[in-house]
Backbone as a printed PyTorch tensor [residue, N CA C, xyz], in Angstrom:
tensor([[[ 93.4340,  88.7910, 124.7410],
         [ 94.1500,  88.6260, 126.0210],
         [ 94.0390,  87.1730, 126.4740]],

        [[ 95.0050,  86.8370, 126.6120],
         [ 94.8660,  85.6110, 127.1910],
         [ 94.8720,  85.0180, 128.6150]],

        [[ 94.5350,  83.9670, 129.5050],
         [ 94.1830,  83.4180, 130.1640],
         [ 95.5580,  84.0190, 131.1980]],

        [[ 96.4540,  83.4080, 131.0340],
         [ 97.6780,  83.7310, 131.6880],
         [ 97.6860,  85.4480, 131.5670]],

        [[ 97.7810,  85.9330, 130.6220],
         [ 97.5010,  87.6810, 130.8530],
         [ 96.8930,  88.3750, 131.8870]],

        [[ 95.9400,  87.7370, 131.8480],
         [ 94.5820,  88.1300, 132.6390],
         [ 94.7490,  87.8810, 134.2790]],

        [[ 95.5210,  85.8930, 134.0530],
         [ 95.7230,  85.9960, 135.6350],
         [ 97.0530,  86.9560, 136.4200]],

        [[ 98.0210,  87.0630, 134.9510],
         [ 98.6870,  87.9600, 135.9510],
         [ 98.5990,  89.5150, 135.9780]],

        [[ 97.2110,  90.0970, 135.3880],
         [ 97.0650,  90.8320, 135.4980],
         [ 96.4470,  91.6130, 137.0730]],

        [[ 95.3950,  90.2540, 137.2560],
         [ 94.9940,  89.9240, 138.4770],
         [ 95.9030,  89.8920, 139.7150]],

        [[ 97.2130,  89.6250, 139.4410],
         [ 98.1180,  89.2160, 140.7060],
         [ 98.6590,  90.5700, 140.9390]],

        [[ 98.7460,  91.7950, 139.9690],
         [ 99.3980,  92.8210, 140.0840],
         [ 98.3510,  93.6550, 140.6210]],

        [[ 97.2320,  93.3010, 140.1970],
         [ 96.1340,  94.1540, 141.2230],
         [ 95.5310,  93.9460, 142.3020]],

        [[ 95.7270,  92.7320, 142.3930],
         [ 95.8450,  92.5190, 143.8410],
         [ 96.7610,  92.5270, 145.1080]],

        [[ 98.0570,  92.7010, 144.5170],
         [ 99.1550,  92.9530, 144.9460],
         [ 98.9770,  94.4130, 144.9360]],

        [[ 98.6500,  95.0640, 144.4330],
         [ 98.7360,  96.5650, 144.0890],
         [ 97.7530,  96.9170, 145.2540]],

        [[ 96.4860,  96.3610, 145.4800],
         [ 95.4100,  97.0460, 146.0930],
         [ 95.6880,  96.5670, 147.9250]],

        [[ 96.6020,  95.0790, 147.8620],
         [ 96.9740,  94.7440, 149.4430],
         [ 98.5280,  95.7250, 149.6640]],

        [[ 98.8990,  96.4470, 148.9740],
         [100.0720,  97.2930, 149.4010],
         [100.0150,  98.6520, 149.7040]],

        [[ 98.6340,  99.0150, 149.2450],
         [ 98.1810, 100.4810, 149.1810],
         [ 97.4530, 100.6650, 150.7670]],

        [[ 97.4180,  99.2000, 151.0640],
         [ 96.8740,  99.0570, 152.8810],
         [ 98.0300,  99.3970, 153.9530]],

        [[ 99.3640,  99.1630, 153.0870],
         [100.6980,  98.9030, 154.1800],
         [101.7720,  99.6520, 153.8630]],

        [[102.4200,  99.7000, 154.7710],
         [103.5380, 100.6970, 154.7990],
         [104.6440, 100.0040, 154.2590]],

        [[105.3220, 100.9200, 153.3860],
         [107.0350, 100.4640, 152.9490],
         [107.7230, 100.1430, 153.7490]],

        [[108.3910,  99.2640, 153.8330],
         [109.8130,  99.0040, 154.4530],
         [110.6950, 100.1640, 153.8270]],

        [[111.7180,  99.9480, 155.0500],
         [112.4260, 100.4550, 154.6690],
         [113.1870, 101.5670, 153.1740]],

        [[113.1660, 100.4610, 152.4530],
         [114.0080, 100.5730, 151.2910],
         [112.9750, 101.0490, 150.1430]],

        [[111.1770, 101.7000, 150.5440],
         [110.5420, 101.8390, 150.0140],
         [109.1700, 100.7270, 149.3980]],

        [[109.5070,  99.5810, 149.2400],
         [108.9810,  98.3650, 148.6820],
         [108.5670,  97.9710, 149.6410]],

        [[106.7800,  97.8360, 149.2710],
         [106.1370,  97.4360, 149.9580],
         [105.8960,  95.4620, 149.7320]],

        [[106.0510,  94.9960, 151.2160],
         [106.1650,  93.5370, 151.2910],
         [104.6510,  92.8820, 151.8960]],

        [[104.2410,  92.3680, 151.0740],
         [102.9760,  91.3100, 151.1550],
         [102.9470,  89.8980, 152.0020]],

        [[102.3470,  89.9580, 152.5350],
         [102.5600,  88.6380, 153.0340],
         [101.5880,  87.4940, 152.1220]],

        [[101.6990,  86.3620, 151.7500],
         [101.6840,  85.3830, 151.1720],
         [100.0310,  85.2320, 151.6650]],

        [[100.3080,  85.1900, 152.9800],
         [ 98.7560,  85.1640, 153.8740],
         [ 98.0300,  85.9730, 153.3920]],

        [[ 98.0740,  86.9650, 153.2260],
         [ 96.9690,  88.3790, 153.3880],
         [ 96.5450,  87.9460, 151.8740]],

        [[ 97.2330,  87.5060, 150.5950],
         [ 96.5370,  87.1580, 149.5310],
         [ 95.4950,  85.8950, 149.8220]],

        [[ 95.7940,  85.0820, 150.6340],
         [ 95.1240,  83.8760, 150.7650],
         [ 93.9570,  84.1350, 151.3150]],

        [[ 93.7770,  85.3170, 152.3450],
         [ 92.9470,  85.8930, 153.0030],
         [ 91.8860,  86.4260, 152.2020]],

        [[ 92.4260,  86.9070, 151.0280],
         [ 91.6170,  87.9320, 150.4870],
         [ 91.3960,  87.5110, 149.0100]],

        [[ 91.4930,  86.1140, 148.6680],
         [ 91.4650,  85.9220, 147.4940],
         [ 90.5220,  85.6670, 146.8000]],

        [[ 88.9970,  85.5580, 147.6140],
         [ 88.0390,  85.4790, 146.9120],
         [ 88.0020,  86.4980, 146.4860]],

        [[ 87.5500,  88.0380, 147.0740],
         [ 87.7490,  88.9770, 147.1560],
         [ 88.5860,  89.4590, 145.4890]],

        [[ 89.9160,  89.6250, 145.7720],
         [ 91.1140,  89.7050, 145.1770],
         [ 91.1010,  88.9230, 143.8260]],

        [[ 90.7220,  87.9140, 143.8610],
         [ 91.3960,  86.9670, 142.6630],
         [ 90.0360,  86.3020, 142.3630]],

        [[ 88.7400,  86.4470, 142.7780],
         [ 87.5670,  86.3230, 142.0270],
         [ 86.9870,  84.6100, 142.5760]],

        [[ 88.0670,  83.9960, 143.7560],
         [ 87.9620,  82.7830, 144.3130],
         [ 88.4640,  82.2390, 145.0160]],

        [[ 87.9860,  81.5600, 146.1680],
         [ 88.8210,  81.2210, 147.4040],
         [ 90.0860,  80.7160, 147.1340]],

        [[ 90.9270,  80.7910, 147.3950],
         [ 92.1350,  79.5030, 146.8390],
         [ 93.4390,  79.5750, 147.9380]],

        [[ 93.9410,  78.0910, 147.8940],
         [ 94.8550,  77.8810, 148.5010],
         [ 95.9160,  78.2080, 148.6320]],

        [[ 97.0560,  78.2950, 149.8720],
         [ 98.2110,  78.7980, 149.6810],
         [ 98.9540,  78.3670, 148.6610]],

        [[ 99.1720,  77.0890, 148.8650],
         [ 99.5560,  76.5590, 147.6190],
         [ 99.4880,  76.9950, 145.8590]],

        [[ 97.7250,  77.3600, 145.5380],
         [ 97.6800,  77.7920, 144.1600],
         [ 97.7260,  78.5170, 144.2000]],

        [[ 97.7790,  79.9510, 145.2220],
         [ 98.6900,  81.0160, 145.5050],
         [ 99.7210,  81.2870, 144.7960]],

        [[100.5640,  80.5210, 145.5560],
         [102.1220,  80.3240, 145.5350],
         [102.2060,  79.7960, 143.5810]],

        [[101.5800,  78.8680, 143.4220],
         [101.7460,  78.5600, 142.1670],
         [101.6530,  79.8160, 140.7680]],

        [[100.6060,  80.3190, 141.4560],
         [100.0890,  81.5510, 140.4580],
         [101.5100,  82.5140, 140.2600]],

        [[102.2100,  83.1250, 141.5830],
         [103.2730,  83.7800, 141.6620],
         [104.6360,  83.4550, 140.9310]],

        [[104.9800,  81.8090, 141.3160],
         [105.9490,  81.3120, 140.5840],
         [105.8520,  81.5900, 138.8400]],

        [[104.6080,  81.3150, 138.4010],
         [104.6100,  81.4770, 136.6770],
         [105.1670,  83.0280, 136.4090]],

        [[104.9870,  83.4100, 137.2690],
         [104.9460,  85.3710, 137.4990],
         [106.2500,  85.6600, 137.9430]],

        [[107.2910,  84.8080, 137.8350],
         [108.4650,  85.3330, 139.0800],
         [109.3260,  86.7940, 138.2730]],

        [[108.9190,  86.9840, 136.3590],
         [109.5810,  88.3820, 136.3680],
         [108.8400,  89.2470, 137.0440]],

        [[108.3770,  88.7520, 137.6150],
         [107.6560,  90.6620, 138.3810],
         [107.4640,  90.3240, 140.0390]],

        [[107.3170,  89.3500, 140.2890],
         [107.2720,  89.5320, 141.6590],
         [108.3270,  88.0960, 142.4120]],

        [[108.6550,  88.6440, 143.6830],
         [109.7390,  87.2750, 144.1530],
         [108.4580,  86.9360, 145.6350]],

        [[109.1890,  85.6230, 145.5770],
         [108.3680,  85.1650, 146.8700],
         [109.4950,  84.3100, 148.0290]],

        [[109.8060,  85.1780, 149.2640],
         [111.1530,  84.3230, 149.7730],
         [110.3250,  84.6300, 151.2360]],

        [[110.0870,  82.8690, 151.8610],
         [109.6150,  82.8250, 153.1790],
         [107.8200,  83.5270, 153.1860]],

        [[107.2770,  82.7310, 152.2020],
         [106.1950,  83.7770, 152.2070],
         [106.0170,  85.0410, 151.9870]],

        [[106.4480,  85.9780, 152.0030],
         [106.6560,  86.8630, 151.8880],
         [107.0560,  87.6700, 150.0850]],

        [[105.6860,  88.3020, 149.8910],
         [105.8440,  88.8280, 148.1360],
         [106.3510,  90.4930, 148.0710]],

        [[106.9670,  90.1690, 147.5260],
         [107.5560,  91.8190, 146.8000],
         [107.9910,  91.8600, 145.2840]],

        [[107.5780,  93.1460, 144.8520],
         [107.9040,  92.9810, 143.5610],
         [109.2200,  93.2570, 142.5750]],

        [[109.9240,  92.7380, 142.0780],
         [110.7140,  92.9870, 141.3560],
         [111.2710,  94.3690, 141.0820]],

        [[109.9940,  95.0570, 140.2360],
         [110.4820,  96.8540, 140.1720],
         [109.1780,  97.1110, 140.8960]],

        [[109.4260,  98.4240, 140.8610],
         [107.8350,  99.1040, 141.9720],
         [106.4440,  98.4400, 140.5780]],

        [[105.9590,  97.8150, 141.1750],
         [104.1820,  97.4480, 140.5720],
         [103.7380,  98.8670, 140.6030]],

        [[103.0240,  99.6670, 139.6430],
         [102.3070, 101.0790, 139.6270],
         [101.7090, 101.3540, 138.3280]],

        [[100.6130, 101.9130, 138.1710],
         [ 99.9280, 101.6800, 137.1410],
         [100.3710, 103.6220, 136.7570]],

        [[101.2420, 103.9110, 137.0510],
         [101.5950, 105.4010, 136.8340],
         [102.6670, 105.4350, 135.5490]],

        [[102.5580, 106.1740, 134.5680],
         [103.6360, 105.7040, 133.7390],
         [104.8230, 106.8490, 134.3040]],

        [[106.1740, 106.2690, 133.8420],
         [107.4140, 106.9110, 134.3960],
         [107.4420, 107.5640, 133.3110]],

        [[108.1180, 109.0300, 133.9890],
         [108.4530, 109.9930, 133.2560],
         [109.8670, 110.0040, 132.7030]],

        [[109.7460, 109.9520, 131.2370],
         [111.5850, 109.5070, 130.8300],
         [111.7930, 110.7120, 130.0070]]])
């Protein structure tokens, strides 16, 4: 596994574990605020870090999650449930 694997494995579980705190909008998809990772990123991501390397971490990540106005949501639903096909 590699380095990049790992961190965005990290971003989906932390994204995963700050959405399981909050309610869906509307349309189902739950929206993160940019903050609440920054808040919680020692925590979350194993080290304090800035909005900025935040934001950076997400951009390498943009197939799975978008970031517009601060504000993160993911692409398809993030869920560690496999779909039934």
């Amino acid at each position: 596994q590699t380095k990049a694997d790992r961190e965005r494995q990290q971003l989906i579980d932390a994204y995963t574990f700050l959405a399981s705190t909050l309610p869906p909008d509307d349309d189902g998809i739950v929206r993160v605020r940019l903050k609440d990772f920054v808040e919680n990123s020692e925590e979350l991501l194993g080290k304090e870090m800035s909005e900025r390397n935040i934001r950076r971490k997400f951009s390498k990540n943009e197939d799975i999650f978008t970031m517009k106005k601060g504000i993160i949501s993911p692409i398809e639903k993030v869920n560690n449930d496999s779909e039934d096909s």
